[in-house]
N, CA and C of each residue as an Amber inpcrd file, in Angstrom:
protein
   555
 104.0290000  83.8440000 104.2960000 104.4460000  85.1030000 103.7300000
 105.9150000  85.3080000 104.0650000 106.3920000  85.5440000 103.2430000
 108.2030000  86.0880000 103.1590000 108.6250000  87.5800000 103.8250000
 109.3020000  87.8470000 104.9130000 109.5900000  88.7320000 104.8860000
 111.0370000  89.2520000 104.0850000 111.2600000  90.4420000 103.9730000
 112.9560000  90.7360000 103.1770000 113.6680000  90.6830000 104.3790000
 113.5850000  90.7770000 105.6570000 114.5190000  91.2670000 106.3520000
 114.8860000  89.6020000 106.7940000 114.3340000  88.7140000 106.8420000
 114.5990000  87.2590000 107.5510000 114.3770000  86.1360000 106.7220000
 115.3210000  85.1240000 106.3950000 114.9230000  84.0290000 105.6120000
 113.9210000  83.1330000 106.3540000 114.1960000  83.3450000 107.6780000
 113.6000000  82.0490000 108.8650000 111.8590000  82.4590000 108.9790000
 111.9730000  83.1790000 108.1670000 110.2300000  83.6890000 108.8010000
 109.4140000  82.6130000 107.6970000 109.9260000  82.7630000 106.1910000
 109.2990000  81.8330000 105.1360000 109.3420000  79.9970000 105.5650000
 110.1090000  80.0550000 107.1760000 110.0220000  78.3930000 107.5730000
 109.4180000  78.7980000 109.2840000 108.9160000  79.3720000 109.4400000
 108.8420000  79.3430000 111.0810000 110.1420000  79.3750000 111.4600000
 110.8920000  80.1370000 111.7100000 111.6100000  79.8990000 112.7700000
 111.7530000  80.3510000 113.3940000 110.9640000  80.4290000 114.3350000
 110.4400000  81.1590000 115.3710000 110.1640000  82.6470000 115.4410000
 109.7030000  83.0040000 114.1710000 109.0700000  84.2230000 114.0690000
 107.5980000  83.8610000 113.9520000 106.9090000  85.6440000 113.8280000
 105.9970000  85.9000000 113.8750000 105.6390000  85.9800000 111.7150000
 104.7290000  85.4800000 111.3670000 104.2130000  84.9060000 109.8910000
 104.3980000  86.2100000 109.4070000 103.6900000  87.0760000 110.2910000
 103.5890000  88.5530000 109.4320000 104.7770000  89.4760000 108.9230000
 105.0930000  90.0240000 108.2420000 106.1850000  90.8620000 108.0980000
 106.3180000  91.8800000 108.3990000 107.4770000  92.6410000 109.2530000
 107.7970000  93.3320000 110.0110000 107.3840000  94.7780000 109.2280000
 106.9640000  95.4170000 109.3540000 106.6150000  96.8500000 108.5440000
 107.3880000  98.1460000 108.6110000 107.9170000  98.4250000 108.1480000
 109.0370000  99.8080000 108.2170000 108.4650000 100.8370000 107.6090000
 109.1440000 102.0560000 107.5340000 108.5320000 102.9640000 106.4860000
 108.5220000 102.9400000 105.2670000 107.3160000 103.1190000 104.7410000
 107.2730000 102.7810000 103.3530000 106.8530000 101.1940000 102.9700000
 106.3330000 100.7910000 104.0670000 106.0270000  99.3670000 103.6260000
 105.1060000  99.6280000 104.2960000 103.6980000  98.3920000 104.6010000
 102.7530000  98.2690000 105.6790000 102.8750000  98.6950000 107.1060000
 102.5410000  99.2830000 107.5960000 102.8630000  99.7720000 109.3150000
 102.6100000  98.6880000 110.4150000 103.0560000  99.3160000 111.2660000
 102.6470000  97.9560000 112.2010000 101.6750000  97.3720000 112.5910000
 101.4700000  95.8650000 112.8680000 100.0270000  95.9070000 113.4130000
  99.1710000  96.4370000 114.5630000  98.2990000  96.9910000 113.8450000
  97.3600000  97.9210000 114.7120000  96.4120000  97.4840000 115.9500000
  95.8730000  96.0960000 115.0240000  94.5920000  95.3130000 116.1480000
  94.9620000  93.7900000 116.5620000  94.5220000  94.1590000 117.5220000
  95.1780000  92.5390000 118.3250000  94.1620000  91.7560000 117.8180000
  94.2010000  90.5900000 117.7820000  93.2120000  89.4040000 117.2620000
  91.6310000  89.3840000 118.1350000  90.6680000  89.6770000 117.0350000
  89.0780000  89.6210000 117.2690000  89.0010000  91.1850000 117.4420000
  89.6320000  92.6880000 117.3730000  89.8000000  93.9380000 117.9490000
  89.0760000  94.3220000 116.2300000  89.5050000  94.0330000 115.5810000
  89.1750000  94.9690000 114.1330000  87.5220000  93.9330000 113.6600000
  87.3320000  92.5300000 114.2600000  85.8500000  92.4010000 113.9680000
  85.3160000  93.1810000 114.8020000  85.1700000  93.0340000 115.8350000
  84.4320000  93.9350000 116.8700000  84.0330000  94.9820000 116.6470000
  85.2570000  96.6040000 116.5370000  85.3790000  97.4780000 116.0140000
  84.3470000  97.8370000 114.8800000  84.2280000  96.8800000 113.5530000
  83.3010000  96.7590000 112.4850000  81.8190000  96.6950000 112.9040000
  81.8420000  95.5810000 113.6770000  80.7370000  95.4390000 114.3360000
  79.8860000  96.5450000 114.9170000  80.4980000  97.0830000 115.9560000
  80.3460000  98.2910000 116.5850000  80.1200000  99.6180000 115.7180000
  81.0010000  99.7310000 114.8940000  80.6440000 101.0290000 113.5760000
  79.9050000 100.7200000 112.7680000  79.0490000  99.4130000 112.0970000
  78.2770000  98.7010000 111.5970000  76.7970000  99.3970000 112.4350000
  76.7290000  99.0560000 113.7510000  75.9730000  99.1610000 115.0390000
  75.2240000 100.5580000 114.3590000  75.8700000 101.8200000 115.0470000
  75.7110000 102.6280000 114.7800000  75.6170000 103.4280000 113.8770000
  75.7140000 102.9350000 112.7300000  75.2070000 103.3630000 111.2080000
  75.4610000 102.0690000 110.0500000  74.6160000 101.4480000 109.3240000
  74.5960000 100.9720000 108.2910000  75.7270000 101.6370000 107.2680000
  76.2990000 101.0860000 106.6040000  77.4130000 101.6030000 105.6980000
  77.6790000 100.5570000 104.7280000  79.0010000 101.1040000 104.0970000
  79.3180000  99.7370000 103.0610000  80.8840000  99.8280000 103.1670000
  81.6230000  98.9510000 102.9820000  83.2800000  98.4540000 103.1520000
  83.9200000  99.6730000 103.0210000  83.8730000 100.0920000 102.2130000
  84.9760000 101.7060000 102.0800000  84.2620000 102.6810000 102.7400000
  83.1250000 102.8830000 103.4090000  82.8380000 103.9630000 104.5640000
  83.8380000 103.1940000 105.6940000  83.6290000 102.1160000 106.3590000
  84.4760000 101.6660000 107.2320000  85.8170000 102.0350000 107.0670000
  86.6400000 101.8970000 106.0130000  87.8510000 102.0710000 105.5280000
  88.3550000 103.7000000 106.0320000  87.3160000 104.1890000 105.7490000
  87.2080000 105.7740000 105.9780000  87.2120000 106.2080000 107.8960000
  86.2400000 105.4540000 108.0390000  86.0840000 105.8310000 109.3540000
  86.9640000 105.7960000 110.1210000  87.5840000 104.4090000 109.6840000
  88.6360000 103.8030000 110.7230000  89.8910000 104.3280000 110.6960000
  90.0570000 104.9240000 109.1900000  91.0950000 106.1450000 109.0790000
  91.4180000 107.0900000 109.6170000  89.6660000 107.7290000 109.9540000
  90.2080000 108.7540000 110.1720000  89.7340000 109.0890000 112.2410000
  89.8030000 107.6990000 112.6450000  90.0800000 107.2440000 114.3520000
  91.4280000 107.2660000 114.7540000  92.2580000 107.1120000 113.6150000
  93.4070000 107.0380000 113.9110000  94.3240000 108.2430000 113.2130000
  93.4330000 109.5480000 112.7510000  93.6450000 110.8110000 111.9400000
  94.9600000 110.3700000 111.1300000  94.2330000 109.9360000 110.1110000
  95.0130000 109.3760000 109.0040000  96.2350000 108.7240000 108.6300000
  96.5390000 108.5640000 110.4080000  97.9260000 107.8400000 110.2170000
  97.7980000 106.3400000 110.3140000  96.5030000 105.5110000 109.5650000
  96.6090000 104.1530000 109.6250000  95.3970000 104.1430000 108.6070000
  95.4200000 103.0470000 107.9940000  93.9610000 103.2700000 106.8860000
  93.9720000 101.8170000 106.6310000  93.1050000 100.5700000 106.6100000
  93.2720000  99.5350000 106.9990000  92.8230000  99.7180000 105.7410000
  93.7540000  98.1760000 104.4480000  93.6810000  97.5240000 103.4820000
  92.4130000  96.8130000 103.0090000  91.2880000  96.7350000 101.9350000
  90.4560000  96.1640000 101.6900000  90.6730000  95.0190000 101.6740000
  91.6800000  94.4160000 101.6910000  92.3250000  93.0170000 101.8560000
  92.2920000  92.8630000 102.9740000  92.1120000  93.3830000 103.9410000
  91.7920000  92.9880000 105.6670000  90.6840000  93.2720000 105.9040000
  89.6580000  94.7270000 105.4400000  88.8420000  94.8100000 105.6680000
  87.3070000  93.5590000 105.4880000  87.4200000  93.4520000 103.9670000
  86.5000000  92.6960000 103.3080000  85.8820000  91.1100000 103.5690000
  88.1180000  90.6270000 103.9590000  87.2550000  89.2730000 104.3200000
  86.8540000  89.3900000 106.1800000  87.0090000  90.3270000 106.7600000
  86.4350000  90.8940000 107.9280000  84.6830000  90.3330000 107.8770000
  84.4910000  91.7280000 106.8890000  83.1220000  91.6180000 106.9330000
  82.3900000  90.0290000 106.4710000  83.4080000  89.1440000 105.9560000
  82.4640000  88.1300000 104.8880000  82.1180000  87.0960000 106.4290000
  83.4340000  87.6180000 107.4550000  83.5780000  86.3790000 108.4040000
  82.6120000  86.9810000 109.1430000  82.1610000  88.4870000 109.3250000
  80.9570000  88.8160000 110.4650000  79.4210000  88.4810000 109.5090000
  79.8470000  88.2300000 108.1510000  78.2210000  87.9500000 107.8300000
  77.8790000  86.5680000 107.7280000  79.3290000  85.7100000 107.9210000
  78.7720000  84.3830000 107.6320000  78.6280000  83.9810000 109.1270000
  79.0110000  84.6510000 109.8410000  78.4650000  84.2710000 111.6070000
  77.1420000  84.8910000 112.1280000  76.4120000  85.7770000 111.5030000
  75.6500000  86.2700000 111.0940000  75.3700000  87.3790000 112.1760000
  75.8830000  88.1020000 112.2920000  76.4200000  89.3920000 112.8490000
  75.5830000  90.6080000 112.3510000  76.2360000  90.3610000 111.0510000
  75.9000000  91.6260000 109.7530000  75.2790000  90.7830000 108.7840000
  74.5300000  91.7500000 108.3080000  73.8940000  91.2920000 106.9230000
  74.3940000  92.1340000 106.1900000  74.8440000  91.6570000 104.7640000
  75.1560000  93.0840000 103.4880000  73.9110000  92.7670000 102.2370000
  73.5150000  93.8500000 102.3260000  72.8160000  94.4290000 101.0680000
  72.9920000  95.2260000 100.1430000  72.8370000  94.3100000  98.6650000
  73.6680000  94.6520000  97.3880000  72.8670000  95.9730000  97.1720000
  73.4250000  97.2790000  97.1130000  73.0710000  98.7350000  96.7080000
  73.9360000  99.2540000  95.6970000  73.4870000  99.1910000  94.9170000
  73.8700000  99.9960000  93.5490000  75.3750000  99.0990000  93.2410000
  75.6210000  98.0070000  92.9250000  76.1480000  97.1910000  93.6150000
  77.5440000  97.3870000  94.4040000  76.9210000  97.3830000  95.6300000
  78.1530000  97.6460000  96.7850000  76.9110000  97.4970000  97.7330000
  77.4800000  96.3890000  98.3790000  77.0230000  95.4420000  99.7940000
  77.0100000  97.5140000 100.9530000  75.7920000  96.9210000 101.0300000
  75.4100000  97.9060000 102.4320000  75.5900000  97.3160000 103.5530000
  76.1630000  97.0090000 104.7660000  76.2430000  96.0730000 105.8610000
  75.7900000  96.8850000 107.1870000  74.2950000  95.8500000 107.6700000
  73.6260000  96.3980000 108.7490000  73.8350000  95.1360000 109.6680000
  73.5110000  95.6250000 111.0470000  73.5440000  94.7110000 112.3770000
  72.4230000  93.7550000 112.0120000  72.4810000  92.4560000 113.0040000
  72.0180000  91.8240000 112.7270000  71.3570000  91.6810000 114.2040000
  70.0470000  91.2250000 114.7240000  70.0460000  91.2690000 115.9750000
  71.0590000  90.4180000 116.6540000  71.2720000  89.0160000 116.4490000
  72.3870000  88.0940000 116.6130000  73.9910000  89.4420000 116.9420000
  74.2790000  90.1350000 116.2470000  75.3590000  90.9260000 116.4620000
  74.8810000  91.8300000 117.5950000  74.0360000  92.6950000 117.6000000
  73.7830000  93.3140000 118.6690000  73.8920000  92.7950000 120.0850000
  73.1690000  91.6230000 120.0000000  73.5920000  90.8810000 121.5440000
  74.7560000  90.8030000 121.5600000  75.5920000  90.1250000 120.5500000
  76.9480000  89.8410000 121.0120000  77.7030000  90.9640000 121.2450000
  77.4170000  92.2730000 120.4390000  77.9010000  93.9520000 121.0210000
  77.6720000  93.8840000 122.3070000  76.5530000  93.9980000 122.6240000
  76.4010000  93.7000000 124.1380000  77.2110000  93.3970000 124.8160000
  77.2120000  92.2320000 124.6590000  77.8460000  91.0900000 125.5770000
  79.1910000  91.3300000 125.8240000  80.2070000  92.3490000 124.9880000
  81.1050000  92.4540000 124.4930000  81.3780000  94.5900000 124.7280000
  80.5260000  94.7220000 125.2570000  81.3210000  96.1350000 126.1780000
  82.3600000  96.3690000 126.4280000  82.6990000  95.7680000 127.2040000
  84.0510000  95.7280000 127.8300000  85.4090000  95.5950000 127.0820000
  85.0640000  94.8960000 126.3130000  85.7160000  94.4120000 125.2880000
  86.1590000  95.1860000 123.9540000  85.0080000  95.9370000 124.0530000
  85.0250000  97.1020000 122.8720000  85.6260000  98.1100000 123.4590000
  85.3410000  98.7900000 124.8960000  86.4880000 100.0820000 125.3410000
  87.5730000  99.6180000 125.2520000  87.9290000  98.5010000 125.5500000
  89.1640000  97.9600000 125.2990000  90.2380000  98.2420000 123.9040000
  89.2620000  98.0670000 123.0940000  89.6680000  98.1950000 121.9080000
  90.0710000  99.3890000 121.2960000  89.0110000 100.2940000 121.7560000
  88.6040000 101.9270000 121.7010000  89.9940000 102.6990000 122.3170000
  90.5990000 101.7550000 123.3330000  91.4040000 102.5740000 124.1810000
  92.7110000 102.2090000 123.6660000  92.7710000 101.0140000 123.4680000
  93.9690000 100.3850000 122.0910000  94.1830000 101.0760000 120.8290000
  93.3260000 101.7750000 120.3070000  93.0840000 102.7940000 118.9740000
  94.0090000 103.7640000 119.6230000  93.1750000 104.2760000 120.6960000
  94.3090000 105.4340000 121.0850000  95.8990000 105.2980000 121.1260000
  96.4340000 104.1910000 121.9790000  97.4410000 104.1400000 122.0180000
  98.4340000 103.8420000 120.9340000  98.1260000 103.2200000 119.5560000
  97.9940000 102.6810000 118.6960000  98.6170000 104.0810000 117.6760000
  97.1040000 104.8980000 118.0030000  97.5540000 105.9060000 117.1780000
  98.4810000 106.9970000 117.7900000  99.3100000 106.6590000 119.0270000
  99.8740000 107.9710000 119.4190000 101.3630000 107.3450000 118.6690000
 101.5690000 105.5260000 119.1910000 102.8120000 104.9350000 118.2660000
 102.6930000 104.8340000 116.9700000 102.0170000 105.3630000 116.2440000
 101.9950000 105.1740000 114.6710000 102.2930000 106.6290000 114.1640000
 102.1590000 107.6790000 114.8230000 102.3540000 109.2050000 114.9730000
 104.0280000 109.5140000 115.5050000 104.0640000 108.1190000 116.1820000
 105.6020000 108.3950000 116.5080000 105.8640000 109.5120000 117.9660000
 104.2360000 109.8310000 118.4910000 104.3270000 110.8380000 119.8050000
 104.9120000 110.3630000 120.9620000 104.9090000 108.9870000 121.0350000
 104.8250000 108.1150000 122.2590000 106.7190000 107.6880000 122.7500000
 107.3990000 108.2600000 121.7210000 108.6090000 107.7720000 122.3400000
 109.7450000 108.7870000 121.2620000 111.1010000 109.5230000 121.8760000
 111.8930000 109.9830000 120.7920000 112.4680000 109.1390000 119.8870000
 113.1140000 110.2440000 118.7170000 113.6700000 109.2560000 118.1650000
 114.6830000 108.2420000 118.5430000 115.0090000 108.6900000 119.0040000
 116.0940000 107.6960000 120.0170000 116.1830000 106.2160000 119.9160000
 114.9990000 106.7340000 121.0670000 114.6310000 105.2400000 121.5490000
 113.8150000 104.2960000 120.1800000 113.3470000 105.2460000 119.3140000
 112.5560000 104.2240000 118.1210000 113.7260000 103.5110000 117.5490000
 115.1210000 104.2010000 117.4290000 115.8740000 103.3860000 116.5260000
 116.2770000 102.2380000 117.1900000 116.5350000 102.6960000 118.7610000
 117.4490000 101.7620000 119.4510000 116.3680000 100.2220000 119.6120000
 115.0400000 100.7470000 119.0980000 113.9610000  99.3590000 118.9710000
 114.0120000  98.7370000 117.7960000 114.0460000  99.4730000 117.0460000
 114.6670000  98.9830000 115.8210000 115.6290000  98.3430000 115.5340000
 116.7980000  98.5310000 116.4430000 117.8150000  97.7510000 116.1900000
 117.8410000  96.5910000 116.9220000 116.8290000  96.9190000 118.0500000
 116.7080000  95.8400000 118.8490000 116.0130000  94.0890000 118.4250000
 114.9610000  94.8630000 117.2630000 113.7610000  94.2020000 116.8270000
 114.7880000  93.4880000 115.5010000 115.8670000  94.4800000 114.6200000
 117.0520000  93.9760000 113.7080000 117.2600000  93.1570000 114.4640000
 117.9820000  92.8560000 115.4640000 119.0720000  91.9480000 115.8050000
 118.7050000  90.6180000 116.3120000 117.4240000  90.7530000 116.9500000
 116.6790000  89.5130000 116.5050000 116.2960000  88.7530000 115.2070000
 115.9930000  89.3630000 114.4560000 115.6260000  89.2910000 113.5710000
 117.0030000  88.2570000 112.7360000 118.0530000  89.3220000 113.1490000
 119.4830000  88.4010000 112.7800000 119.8590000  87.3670000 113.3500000
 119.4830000  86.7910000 114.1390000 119.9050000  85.1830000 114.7090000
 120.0030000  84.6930000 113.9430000 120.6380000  84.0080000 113.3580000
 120.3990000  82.3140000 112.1760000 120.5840000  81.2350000 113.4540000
 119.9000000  80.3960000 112.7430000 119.7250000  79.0570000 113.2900000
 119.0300000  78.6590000 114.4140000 118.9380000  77.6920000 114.7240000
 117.8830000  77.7120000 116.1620000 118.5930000  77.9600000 117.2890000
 117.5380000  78.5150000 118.1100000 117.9520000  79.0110000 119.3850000
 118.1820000  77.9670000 120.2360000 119.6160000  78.3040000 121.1030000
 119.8050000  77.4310000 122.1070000 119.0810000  77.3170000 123.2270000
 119.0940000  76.2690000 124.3510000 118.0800000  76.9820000 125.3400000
 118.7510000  77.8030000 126.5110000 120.1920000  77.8400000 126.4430000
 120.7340000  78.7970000 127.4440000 120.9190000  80.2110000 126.7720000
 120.7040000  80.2680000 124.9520000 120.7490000  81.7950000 124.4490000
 119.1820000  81.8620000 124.5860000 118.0750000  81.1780000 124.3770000
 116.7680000  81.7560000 125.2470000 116.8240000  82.6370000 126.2710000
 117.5350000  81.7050000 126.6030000 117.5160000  82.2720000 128.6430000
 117.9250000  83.8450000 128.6750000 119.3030000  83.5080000 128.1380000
 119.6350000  84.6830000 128.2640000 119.2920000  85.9090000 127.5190000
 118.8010000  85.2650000 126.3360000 118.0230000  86.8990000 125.8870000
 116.5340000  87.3240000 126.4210000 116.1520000  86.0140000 126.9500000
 114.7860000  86.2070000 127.8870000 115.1990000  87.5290000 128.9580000
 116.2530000  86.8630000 130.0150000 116.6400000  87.8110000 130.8780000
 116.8360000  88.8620000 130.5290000 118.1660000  89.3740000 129.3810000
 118.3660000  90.4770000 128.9470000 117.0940000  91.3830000 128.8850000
 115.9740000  90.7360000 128.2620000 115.0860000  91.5580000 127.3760000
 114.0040000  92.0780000 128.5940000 113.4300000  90.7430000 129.4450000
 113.0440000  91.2990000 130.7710000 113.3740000  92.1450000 131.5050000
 115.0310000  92.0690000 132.3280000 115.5290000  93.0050000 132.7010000
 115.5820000  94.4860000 132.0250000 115.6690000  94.6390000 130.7070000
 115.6030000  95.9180000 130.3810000 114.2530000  96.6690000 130.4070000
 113.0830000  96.0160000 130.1630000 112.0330000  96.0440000 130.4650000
 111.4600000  96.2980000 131.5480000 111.8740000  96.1890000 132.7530000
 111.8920000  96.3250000 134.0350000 112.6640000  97.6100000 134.3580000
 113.5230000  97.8710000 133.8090000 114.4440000  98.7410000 134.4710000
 113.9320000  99.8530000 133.6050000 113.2910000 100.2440000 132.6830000
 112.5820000 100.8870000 131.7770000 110.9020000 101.6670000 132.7470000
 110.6560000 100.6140000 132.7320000 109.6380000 100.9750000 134.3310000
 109.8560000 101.5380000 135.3620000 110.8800000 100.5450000 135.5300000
 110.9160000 101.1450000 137.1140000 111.9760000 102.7390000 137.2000000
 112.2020000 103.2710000 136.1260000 112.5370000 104.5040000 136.3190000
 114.2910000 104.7020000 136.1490000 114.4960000 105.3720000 136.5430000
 116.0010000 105.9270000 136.7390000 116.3080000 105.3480000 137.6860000
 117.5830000 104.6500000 137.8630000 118.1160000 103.5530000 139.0390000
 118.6030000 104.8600000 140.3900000 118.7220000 104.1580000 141.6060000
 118.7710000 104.9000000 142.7320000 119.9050000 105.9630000 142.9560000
 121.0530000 105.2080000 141.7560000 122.4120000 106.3200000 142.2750000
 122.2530000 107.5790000 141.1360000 121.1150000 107.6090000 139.9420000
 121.3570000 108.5520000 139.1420000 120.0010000 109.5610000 140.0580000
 119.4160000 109.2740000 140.6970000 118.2770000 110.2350000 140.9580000
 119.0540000 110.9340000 142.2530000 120.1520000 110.5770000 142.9300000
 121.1360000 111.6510000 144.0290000 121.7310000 112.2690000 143.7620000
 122.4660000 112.0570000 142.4540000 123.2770000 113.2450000 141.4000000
 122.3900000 114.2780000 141.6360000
């Protein structure tokens, strides 16, 4: 997949496949990898439904500021019924999708895994709301996330380094608070 903002993404070069999402385009990604089967699984669990109730639900977990694409949703479900998770049953035709005992154990098994996920929604939806940081700082990520984005050519391994460090260090110093001589002012 092509992004507009980078030629290097349509060759690997050392980006990420997906394209970066701004406003007005796709938002960012929401679920970390195996988080949105699970999730299905789990809302599957607790009530039988069909693809666009999910669509709905999951919308409105994240009060409407994320609404996941039937193009992500669907082949979701085809991959939890061909592992046999879920079963869908053709109703009026539109697949009804119920647990499967096979899925239930693996719900089970997979607790932990699911608050996990549950608690990722939250955070998810406070950065997609934009609550979680001023504007400020969103642009100055933005420009941060631009200017990567602007490298051409391959990376050296001493400009690694050093944007490793850079990016660590700021990261760190982001944590660890206000440095020692501004908190005596």
């Amino acid at each position: 997949m092509r992004d507009h903002h980078s030629p290097h993404r349509e060759h690997g070069g050392g980006f990420d496949k997906r394209p970066v999402r701004e406003r007005g385009g796709r938002g960012p990604r929401v679920f970390a990898p195996g988080d949105l089967k699970l999730l299905l699984l789990a809302l599957i669990a607790e009530q039988p439904c069909h693809g666009y109730d999910l669509i709905r639900q999951i919308e409105d977990m994240f009060d409407g500021a994320y609404s996941p694409s039937p193009g992500v949703i669907y082949p979701t479900l085809t991959f939890l019924e061909e592992s046999d998770l879920i079963q869908g049953d053709a109703d009026a035709g539109k697949k009804r999708y119920s647990v499967t005992e096979v899925g239930r154990l693996s719900l089970s098994e997979q607790a932990i895994a699911l608050d996990g996920v549950r608690m990722r929604i939250e955070v998810s939806k406070r950065s997609l709301r934009g609550h979680d940081r001023p504007p400020e700082i969103h642009e100055a990520v933005h420009n941060l996330r631009h200017a990567l984005q602007m490298h051409h050519g391959r990376w050296s391994p001493e400009e690694i380094l050093r944007v490793r460090d850079l990016l660590n260090n700021t990261a760190k110093a982001i944590v660890d608070g206000p440095a020692v001589s501004e908190k005596t002012e």
